[in-house]
PDB file of N, CA, C and O in Angstrom:
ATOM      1  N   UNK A   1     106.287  88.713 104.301  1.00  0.00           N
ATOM      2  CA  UNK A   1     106.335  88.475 105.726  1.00  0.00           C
ATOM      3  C   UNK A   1     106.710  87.030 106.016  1.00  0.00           C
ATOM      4  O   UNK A   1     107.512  86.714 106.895  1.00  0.00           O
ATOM      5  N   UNK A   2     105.886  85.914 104.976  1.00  0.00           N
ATOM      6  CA  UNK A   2     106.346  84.688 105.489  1.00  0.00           C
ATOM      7  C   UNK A   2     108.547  84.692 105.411  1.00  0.00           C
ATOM      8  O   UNK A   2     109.333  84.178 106.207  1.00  0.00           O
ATOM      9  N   UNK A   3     108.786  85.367 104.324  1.00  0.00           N
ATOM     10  CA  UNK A   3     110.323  85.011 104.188  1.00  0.00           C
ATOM     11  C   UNK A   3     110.810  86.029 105.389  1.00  0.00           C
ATOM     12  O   UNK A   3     111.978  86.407 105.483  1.00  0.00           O
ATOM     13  N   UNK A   4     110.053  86.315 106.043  1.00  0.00           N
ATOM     14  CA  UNK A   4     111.295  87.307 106.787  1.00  0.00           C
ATOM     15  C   UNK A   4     111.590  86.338 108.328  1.00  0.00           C
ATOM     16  O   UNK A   4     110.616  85.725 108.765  1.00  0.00           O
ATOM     17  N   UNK A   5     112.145  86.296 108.646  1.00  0.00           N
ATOM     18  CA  UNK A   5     112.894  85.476 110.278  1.00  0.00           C
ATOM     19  C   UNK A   5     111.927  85.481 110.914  1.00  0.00           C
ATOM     20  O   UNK A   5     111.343  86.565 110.923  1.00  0.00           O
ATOM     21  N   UNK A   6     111.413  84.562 111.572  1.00  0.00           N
ATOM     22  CA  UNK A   6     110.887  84.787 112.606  1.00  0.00           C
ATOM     23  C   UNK A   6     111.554  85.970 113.708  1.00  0.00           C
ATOM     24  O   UNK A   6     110.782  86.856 114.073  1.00  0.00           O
ATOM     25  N   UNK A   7     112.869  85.983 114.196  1.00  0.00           N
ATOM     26  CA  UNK A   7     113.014  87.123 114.563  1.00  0.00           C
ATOM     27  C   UNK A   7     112.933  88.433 114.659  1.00  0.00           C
ATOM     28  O   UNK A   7     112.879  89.153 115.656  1.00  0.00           O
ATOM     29  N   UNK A   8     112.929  88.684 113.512  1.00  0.00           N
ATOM     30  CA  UNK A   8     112.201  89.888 112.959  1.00  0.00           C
ATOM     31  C   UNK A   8     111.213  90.276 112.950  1.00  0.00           C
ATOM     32  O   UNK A   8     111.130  91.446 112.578  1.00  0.00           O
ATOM     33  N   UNK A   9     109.852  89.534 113.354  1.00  0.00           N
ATOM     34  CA  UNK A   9     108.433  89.582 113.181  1.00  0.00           C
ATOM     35  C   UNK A   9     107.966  90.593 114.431  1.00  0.00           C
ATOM     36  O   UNK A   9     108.510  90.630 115.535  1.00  0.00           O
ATOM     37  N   UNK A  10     107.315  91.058 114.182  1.00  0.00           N
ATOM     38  CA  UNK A  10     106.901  92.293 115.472  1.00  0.00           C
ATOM     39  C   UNK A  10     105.781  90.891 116.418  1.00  0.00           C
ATOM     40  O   UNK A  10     105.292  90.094 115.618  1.00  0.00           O
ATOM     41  N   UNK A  11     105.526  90.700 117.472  1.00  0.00           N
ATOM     42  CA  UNK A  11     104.721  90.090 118.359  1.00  0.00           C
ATOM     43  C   UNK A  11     103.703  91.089 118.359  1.00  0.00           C
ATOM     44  O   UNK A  11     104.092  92.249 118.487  1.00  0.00           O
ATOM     45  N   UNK A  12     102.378  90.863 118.233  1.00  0.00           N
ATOM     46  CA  UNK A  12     101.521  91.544 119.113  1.00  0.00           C
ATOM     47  C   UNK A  12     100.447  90.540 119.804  1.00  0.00           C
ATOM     48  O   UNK A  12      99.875  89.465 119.625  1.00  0.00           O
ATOM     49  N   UNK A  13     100.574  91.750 120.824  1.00  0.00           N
ATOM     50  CA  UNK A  13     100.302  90.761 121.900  1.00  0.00           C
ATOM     51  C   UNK A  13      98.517  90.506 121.674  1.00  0.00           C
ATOM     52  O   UNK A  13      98.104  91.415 120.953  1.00  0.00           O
ATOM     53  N   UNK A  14      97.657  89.780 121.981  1.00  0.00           N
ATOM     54  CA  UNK A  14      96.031  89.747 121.726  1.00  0.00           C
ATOM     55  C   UNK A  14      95.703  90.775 122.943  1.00  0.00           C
ATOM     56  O   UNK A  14      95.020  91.635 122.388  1.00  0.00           O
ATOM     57  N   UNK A  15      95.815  91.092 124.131  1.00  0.00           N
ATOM     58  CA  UNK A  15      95.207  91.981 124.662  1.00  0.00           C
ATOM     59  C   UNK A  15      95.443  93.180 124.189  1.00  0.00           C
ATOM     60  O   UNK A  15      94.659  94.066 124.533  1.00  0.00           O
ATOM     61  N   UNK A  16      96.729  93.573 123.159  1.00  0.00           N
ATOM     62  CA  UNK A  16      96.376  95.106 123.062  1.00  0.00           C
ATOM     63  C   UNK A  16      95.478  96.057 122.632  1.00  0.00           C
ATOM     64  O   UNK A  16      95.574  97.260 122.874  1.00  0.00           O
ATOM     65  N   UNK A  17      94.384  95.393 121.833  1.00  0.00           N
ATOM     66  CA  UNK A  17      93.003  95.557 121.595  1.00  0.00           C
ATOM     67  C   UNK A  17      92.146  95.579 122.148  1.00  0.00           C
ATOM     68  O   UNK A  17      91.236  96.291 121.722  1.00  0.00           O
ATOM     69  N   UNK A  18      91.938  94.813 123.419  1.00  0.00           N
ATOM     70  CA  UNK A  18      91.300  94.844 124.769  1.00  0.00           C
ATOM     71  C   UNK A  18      91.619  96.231 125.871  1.00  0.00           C
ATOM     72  O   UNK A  18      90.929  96.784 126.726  1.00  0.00           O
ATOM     73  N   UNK A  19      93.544  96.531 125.167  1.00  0.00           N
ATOM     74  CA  UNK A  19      93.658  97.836 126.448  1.00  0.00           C
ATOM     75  C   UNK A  19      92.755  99.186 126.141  1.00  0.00           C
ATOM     76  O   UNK A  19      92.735 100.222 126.806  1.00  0.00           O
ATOM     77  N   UNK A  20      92.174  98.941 125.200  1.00  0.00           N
ATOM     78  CA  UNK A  20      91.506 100.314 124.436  1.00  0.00           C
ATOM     79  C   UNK A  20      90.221  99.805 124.262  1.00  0.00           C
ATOM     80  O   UNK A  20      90.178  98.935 123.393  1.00  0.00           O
ATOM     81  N   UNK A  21      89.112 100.072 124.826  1.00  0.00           N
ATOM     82  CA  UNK A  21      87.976  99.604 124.719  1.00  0.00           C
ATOM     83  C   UNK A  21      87.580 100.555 123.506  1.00  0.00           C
ATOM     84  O   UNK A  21      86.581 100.069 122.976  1.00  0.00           O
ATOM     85  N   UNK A  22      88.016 101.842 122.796  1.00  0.00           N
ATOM     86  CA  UNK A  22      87.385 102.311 122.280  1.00  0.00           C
ATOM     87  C   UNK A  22      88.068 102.035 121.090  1.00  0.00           C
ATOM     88  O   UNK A  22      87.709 102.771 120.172  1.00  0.00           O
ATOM     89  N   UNK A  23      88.920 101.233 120.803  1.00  0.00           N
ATOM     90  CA  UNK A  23      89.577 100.976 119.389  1.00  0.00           C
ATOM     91  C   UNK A  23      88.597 100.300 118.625  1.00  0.00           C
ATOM     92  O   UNK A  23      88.568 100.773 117.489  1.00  0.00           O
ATOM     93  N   UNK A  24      87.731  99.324 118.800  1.00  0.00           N
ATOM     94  CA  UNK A  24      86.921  99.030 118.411  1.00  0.00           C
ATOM     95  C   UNK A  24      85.766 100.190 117.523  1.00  0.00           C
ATOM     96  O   UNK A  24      85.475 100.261 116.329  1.00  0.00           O
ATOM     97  N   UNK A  25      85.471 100.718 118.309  1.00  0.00           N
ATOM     98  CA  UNK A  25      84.654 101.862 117.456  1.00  0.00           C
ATOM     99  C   UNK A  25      85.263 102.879 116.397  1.00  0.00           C
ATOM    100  O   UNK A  25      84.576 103.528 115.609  1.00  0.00           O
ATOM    101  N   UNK A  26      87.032 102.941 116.514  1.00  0.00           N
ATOM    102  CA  UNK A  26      87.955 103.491 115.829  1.00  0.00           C
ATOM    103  C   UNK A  26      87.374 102.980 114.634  1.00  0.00           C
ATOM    104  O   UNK A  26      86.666 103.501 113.772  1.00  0.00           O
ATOM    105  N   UNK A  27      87.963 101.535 114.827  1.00  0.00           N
ATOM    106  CA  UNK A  27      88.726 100.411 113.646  1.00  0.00           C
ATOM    107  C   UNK A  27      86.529 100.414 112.800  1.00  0.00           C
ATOM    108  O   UNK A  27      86.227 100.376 111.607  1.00  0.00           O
ATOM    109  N   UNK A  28      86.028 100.443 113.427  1.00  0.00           N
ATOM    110  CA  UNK A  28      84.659 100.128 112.790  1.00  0.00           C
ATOM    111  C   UNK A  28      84.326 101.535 112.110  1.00  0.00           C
ATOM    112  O   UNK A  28      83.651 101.406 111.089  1.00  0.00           O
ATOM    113  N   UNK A  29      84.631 102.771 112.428  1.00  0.00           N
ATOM    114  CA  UNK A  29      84.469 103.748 111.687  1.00  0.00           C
ATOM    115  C   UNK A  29      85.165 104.092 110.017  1.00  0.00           C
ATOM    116  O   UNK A  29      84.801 104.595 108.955  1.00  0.00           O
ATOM    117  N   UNK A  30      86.743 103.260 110.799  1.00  0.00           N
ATOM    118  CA  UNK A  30      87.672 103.208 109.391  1.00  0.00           C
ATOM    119  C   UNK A  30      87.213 102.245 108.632  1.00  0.00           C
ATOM    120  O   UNK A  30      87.331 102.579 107.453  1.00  0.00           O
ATOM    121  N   UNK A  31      86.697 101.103 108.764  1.00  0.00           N
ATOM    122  CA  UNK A  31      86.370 100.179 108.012  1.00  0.00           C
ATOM    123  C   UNK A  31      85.054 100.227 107.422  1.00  0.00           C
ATOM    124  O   UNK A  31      84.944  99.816 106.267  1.00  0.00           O
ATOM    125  N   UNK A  32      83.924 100.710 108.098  1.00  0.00           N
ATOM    126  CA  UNK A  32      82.073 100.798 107.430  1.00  0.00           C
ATOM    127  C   UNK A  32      82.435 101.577 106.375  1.00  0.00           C
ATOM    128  O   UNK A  32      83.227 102.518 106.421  1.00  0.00           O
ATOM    129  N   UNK A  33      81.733 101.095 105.241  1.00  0.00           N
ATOM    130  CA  UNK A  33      81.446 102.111 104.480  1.00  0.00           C
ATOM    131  C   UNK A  33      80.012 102.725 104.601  1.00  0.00           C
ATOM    132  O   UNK A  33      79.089 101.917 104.705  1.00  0.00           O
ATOM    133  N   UNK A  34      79.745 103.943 104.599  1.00  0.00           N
ATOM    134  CA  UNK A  34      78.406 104.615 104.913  1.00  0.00           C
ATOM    135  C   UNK A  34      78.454 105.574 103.390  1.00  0.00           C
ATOM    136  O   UNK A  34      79.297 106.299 102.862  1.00  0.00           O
ATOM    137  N   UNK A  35      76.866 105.058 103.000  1.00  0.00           N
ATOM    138  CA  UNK A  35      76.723 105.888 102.263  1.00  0.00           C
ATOM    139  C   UNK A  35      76.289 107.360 102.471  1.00  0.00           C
ATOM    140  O   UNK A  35      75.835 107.665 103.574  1.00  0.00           O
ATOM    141  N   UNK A  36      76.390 108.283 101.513  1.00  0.00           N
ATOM    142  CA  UNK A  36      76.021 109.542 101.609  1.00  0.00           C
ATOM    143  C   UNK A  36      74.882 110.218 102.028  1.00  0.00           C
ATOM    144  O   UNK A  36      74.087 110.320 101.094  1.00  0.00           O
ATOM    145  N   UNK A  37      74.485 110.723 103.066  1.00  0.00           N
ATOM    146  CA  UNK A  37      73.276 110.788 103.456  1.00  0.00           C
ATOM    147  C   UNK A  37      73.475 112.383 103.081  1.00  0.00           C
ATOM    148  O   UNK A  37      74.365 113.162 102.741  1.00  0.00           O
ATOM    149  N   UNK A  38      71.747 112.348 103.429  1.00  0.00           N
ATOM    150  CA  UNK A  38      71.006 113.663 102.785  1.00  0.00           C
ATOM    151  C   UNK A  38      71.700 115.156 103.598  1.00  0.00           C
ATOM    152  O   UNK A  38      71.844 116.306 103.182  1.00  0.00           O
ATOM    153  N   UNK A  39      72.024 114.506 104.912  1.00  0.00           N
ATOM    154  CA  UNK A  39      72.487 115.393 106.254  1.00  0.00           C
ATOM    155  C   UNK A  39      73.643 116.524 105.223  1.00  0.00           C
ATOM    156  O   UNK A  39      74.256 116.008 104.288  1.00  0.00           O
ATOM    157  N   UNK A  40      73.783 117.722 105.467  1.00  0.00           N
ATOM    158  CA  UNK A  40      74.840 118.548 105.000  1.00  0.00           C
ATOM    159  C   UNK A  40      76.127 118.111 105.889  1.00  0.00           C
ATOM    160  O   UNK A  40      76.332 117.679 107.023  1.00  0.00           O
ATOM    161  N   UNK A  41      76.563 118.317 105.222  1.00  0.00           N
ATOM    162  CA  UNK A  41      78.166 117.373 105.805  1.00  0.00           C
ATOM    163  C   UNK A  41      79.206 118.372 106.711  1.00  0.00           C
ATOM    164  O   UNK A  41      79.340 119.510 106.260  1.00  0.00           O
ATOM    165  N   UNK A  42      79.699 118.148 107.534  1.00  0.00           N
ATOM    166  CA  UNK A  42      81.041 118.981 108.146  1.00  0.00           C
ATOM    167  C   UNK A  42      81.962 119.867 107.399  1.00  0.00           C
ATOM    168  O   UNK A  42      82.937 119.481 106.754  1.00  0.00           O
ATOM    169  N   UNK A  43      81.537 121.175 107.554  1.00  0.00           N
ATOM    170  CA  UNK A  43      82.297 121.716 106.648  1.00  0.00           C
ATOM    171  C   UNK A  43      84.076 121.617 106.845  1.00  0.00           C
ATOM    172  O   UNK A  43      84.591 121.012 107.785  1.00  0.00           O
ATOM    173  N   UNK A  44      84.818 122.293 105.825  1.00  0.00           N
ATOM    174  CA  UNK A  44      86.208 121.769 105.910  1.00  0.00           C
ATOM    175  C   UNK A  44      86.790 122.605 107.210  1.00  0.00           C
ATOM    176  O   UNK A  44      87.530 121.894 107.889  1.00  0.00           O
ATOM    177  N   UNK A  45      86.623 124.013 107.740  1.00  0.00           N
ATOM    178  CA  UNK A  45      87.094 124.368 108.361  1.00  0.00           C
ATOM    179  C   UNK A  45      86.634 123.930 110.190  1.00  0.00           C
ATOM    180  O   UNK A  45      87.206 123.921 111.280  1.00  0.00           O
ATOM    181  N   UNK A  46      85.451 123.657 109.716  1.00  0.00           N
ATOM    182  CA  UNK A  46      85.017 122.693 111.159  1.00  0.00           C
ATOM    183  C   UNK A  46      85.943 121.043 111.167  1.00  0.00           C
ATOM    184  O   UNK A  46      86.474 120.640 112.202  1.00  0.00           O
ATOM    185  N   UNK A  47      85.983 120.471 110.217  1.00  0.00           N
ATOM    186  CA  UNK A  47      87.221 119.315 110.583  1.00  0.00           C
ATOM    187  C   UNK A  47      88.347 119.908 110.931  1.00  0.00           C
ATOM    188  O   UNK A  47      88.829 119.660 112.036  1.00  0.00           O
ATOM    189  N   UNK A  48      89.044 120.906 109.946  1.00  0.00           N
ATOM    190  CA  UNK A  48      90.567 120.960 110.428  1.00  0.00           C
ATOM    191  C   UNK A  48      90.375 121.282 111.986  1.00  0.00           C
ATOM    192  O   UNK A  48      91.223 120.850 112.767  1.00  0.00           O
ATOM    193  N   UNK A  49      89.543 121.853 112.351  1.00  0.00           N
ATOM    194  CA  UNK A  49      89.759 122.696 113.473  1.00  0.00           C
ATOM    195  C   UNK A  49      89.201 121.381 114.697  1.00  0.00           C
ATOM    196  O   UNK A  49      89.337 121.594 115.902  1.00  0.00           O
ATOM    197  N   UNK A  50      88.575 120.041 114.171  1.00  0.00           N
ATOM    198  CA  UNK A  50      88.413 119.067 114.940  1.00  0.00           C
ATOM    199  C   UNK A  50      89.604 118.235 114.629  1.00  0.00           C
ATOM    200  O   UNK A  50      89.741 117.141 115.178  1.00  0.00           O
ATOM    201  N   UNK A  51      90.404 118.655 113.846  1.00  0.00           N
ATOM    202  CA  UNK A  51      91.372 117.312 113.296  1.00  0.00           C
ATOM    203  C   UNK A  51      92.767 118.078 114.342  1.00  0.00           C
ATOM    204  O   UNK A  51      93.476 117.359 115.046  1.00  0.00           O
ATOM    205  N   UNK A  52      92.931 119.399 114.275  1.00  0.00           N
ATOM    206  CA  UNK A  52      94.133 120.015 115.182  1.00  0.00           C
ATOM    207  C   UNK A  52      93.306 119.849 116.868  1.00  0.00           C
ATOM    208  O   UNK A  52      94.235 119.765 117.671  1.00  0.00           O
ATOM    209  N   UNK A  53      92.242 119.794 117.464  1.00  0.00           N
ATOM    210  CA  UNK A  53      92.115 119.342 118.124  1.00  0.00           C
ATOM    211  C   UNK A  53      92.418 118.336 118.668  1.00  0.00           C
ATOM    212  O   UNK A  53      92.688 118.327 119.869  1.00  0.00           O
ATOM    213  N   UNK A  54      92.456 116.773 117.586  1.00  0.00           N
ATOM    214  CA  UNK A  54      92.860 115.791 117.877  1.00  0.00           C
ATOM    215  C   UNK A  54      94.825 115.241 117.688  1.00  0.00           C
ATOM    216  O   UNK A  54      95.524 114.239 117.836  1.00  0.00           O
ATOM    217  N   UNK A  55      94.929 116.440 117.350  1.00  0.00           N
ATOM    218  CA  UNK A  55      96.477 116.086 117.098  1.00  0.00           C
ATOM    219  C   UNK A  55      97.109 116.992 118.378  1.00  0.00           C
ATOM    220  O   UNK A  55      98.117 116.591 118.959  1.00  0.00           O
ATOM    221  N   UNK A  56      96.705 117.740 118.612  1.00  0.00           N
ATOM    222  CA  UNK A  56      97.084 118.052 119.760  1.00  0.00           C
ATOM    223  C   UNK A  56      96.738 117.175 121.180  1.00  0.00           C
ATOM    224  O   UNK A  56      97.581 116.693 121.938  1.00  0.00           O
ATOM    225  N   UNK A  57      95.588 117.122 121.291  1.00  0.00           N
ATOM    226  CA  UNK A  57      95.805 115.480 122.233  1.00  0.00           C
ATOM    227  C   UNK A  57      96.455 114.764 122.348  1.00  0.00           C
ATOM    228  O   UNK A  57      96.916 114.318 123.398  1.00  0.00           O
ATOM    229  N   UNK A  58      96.689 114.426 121.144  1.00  0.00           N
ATOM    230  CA  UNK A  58      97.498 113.221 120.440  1.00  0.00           C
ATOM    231  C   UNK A  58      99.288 113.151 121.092  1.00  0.00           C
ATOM    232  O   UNK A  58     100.020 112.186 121.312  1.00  0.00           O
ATOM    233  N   UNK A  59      99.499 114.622 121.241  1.00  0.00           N
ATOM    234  CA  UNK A  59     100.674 115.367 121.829  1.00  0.00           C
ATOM    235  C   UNK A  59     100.837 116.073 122.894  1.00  0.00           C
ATOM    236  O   UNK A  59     101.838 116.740 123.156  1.00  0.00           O
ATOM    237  N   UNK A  60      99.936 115.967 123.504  1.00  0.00           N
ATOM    238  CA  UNK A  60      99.984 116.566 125.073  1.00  0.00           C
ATOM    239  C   UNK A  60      99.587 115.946 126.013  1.00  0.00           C
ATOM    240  O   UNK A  60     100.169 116.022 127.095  1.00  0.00           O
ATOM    241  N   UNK A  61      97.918 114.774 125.734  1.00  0.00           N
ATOM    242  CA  UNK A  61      97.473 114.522 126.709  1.00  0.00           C
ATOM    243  C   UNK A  61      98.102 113.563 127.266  1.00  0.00           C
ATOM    244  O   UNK A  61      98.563 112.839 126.383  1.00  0.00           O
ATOM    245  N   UNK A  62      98.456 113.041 128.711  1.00  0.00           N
ATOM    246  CA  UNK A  62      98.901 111.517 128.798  1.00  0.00           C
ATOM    247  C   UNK A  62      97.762 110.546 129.235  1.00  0.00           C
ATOM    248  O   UNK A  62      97.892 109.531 129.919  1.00  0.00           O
ATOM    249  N   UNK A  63      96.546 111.096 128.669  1.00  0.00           N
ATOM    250  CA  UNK A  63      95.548 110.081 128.661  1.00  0.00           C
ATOM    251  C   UNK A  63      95.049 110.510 127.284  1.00  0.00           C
ATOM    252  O   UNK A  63      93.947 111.055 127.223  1.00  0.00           O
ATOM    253  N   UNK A  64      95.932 110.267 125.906  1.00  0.00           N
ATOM    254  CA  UNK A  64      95.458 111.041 125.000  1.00  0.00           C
ATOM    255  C   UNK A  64      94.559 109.822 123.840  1.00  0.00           C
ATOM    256  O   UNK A  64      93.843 110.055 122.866  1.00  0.00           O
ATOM    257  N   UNK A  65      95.103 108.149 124.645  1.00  0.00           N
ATOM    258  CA  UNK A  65      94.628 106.841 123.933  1.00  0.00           C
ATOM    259  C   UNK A  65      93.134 107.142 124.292  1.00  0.00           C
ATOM    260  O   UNK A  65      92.476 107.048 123.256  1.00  0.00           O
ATOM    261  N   UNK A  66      92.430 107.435 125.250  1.00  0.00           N
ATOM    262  CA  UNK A  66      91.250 107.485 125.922  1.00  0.00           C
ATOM    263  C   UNK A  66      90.374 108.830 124.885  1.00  0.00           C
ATOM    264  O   UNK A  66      89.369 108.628 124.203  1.00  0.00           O
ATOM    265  N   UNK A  67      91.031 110.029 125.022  1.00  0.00           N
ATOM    266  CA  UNK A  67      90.871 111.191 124.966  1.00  0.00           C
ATOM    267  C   UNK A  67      90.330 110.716 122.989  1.00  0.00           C
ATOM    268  O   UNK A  67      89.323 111.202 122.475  1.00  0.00           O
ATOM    269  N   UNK A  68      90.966 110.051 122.489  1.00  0.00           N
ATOM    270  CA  UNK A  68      91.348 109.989 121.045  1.00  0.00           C
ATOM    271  C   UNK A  68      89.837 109.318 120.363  1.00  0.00           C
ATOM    272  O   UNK A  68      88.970 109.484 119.505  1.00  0.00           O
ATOM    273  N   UNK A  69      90.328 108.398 121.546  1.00  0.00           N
ATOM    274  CA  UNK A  69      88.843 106.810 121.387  1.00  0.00           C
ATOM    275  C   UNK A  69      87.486 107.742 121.804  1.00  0.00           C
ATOM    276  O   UNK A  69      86.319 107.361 121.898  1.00  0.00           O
ATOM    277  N   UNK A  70      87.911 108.763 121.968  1.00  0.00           N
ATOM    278  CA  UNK A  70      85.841 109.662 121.845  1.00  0.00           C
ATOM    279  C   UNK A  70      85.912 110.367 121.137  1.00  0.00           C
ATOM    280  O   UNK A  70      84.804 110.892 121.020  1.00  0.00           O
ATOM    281  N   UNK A  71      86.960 110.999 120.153  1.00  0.00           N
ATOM    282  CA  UNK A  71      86.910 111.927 119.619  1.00  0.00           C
ATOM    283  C   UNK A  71      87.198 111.333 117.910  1.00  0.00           C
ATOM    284  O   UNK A  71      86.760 111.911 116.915  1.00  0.00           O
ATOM    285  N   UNK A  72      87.805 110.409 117.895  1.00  0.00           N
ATOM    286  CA  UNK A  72      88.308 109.921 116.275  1.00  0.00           C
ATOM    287  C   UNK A  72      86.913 109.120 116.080  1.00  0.00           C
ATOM    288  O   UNK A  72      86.532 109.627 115.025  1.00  0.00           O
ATOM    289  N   UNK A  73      86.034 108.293 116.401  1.00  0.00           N
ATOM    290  CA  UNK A  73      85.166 107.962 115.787  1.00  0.00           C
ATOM    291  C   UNK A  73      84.365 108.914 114.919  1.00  0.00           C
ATOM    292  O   UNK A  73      84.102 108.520 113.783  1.00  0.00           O
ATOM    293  N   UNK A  74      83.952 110.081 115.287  1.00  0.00           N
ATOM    294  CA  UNK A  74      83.148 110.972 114.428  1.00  0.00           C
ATOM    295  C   UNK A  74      83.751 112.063 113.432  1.00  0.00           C
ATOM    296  O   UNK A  74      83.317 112.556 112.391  1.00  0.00           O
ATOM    297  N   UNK A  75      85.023 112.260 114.227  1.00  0.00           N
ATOM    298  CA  UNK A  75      85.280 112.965 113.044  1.00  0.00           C
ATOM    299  C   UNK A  75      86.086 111.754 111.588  1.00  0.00           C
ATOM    300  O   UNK A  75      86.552 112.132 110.513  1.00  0.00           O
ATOM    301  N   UNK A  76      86.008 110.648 111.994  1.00  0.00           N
ATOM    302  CA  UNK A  76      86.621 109.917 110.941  1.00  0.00           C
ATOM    303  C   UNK A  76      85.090 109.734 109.879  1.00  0.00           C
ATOM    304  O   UNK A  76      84.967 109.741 108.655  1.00  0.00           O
ATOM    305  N   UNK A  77      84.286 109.609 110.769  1.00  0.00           N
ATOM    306  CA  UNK A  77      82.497 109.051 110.291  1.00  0.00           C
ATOM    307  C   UNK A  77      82.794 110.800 109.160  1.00  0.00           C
ATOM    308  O   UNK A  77      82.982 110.725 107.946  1.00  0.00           O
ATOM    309  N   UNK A  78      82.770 111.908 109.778  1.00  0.00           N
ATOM    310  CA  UNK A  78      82.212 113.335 109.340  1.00  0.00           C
ATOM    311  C   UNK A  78      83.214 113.527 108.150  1.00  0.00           C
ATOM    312  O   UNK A  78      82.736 113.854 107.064  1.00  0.00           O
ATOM    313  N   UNK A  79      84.760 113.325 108.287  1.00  0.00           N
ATOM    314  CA  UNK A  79      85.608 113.052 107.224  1.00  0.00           C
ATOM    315  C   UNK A  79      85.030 112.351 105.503  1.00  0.00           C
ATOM    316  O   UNK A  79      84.837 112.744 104.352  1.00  0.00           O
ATOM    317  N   UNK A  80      84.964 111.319 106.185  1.00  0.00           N
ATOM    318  CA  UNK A  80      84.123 110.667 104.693  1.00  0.00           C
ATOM    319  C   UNK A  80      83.387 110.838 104.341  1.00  0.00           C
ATOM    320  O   UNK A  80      83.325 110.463 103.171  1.00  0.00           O
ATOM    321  N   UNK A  81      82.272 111.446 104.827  1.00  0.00           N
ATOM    322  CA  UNK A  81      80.891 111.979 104.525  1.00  0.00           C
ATOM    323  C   UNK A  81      81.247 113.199 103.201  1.00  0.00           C
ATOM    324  O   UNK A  81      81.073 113.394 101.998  1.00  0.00           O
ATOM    325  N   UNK A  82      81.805 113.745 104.318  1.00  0.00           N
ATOM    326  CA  UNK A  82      82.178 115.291 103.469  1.00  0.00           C
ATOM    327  C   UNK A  82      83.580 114.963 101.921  1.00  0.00           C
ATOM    328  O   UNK A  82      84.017 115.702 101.039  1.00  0.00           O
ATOM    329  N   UNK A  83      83.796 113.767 102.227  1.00  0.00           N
ATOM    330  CA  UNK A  83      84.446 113.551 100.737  1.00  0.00           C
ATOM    331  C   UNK A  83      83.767 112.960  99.878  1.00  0.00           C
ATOM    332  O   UNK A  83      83.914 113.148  98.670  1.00  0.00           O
ATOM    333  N   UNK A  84      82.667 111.917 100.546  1.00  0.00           N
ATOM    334  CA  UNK A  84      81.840 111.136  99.677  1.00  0.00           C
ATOM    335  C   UNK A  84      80.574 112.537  98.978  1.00  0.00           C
ATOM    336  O   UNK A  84      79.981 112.427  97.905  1.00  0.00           O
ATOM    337  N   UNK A  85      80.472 113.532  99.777  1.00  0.00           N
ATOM    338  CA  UNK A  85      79.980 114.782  99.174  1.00  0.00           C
ATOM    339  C   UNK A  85      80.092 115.832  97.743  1.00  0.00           C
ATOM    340  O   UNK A  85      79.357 116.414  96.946  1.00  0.00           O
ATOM    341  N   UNK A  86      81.925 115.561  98.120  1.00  0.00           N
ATOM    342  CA  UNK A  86      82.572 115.924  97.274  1.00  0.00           C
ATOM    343  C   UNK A  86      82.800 115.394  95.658  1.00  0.00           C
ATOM    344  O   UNK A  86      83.190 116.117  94.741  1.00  0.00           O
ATOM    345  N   UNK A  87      82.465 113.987  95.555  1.00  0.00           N
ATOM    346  CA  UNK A  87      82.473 112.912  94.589  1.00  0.00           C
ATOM    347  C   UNK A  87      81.369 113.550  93.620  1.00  0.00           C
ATOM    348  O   UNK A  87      81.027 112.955  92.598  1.00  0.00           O
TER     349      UNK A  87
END
């Protein structure tokens, strides 16, 4: 990145993290690591069927940034659980 042009460099801007109040809880779900708790975990056909939920939002809603930021925190949390299960 340092050798590439400054022209070339994508800008981002500091509020675009601010336009999403719920990115925060995104970016903190992708990043915690949580260990494996005792809880029985999300089974696989209950994610896909929360994960095509969220991809369809993802593609229809035009409030789908909002719609996303309540719905991707847990199933990202229930995702890892159920792989850290799998281990």
């Amino acid at each position: 990145m340092a050798m590439m042009p400054r022209a070339w460099r994508m800008s981002i801007p500091g509020t675009a993290a601010s336009a999403q109040p719920a990115l925060a809880e995104v970016r903190h779900a992708l990043t915690t690591y949580r260990m494996a708790t005792g809880a029985r975990p999300a089974g696989v056909d209950h994610l896909a069927i929360r994960l095509d939920q969220a991809w369809k939002i993802r593609h229809t809603s035009p409030d789908h940034r909002t719609q996303l930021g309540a719905l991707l925190p847990g199933l990202i949390r229930d995702a890892q659980q159920a792989a850290r299960q799998q281990e």
